[in-house]
C-alpha positions in Angstrom: 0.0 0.0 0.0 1.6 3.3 -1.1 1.8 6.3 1.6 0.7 9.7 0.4 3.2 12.0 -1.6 3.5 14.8 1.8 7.3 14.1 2.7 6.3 14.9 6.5 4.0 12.5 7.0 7.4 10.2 7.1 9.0 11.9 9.9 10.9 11.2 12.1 12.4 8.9 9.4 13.6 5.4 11.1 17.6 5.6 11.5 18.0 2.4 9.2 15.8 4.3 6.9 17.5 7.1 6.7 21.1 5.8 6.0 20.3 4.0 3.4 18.3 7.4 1.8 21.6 9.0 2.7 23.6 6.1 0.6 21.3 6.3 -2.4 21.7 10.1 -2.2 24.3 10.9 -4.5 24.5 7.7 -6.6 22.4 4.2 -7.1 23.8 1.6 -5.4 23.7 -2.0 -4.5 23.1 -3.7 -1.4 26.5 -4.1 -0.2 27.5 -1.1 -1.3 24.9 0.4 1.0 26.3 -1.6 3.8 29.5 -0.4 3.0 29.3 3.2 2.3 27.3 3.3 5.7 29.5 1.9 7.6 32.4 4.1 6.2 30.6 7.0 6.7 29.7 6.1 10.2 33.5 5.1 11.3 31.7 1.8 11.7 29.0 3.0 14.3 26.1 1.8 12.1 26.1 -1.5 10.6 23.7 -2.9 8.4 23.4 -6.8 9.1 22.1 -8.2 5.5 18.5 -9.0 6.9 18.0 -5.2 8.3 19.0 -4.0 4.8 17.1 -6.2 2.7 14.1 -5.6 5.2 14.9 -2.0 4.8 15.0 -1.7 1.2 11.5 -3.8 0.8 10.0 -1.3 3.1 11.3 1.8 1.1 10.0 0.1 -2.2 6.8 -0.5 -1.1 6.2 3.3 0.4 7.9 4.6 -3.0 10.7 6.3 -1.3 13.2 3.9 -3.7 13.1 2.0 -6.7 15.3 -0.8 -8.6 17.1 0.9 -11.2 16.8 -0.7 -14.7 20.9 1.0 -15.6 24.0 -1.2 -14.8 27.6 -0.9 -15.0 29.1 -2.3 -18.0 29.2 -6.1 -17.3 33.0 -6.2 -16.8 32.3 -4.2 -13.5 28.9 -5.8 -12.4 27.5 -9.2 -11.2 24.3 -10.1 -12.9 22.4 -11.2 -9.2 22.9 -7.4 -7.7 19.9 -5.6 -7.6 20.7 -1.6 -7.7 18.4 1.0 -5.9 17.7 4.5 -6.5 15.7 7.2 -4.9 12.4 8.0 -6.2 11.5 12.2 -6.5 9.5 11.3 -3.0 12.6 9.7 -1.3 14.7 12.9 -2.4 12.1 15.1 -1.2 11.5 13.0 2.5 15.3 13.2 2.6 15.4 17.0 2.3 12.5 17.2 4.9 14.2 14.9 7.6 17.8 17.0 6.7 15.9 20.0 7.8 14.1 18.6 10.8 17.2 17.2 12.0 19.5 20.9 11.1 16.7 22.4 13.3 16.8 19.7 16.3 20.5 20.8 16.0 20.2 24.6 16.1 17.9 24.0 18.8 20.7 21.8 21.1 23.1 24.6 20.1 20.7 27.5 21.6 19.6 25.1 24.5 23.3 24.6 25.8 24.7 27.8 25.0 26.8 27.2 22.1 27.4 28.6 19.6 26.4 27.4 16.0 29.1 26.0 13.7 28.9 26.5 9.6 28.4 23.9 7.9 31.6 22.1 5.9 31.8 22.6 2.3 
């Protein structure tokens, strides 16, 4: 059953869900590349066990957030059983919604303790 197209009414997004939106973000990736790329860019905090992930990504189909991508790499680089995910226009669009709930939870921690806010890295 597909969830409406409002990016809030996903929010908070589940962590799992969100790392793999993150992963997807920039490129369309494979399973174990998602595994991977998470748990680089987590210094190895986060790690998706293959069952999460595949649970994951079956969730995120069904509510239209990703979809298998129908482009490979040329066969020299790929292995025909890897299924590669993208992000559908929804997922992008819950992905900039959570960014910006979660920038404001952090401006708000900032105010709350006295601190004061850091730029953003380029």
């Amino acid at each position: 059953m597909k969830r409406p197209a409002n990016a809030e009414s996903f929010l908070p997004l589940k962590p799992h869900w969100l790392h793999v939106l993150l992963s997807l973000a920039g490129q369309e990736q494979h399973g174990y590349g998602i595994m991977q790329e998470v748990l680089e860019r987590t210094g190895g905090k986060v790690r998706l066990w293959p069952a999460t992930l595949y649970g994951t990504l079956k969730r995120l189909i069904e509510a239209d957030l990703i979809e298998e991508s129908n482009q490979r790499p040329s066969p020299e680089l790929d292995d025909a059983r890897r299924r590669y995910y993208r992000l559908t226009k929804l997922g992008r669009r819950v992905l900039a919604a959570e960014s910006a709930r979660l920038e404001d939870l952090v401006r708000i921690i900032y105010a709350k303790r006295g601190i004061p806010e850091r730029k953003a890295e380029s």
